[in-house]
N, C-alpha and C positions, 0 to 999 in steps of 0.2 A: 285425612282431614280431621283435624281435633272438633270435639264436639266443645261447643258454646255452652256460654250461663244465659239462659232468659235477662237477667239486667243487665248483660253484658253488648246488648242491642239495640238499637235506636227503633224507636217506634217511628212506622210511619205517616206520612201526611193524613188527616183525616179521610181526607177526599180518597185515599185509595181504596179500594172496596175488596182487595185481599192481603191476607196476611201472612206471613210463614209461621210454621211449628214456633220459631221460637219467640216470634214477636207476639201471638197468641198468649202466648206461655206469659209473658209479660204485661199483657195489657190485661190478661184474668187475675193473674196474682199466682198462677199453679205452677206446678214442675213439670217437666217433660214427662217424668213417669205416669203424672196422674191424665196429664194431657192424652198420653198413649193408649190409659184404660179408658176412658171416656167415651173416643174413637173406637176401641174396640167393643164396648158395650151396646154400641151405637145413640151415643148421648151428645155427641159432637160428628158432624156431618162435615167432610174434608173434601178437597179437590184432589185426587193421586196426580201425579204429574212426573212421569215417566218409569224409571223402574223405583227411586226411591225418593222422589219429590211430593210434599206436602203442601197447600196451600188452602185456607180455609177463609170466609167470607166475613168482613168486619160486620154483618150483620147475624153472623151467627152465632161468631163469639159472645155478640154482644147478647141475643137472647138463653145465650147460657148461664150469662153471668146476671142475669136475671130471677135466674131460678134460685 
C-alpha cells in the first residue's frame, strides 16, 4: 500500500468523532512525521486499532491545535 499526502484526503463529516492519521495530519496542518513524534512524546493521544491501525478523536486533535 503506498503511503498518502495528508491533502491528498477528504476530510470527514464534522459529526464524525474519529479521525485517521492522515486526516488528522490534515485538519492540524502537520506531516506524518511530526504527527508520529507527537504520539510518541505523548502529546497526541491515539486509538491503536489492530497491529497497525491509528485512529484518533476530533476532539483531540482539536485540543492540540489549541495549544
Amino acid at each position: 500500500m503506498a503511503k498518502r499526502h495528508p491533502d491528498q484526503v477528504n476530510l470527514p463529516d464534522p459529526s464524525e468523532p474519529f479521525l485517521t492519521r492522515l486526516q488528522a495530519c490534515r485538519l492540524a496542518h502537520i506531516g506524518l512525521s511530526t504527527f508520529d513524534r507527537e504520539v510518541a512524546r505523548g502529546r497526541l493521544k491515539v486509538i491503536r486499532t489492530g497491529q497497525r491501525g491509528i485512529k484518533i478523536t476530533r476532539e483531540e486533535i482539536e485540543r492540540y491545535m489549541r495549544k
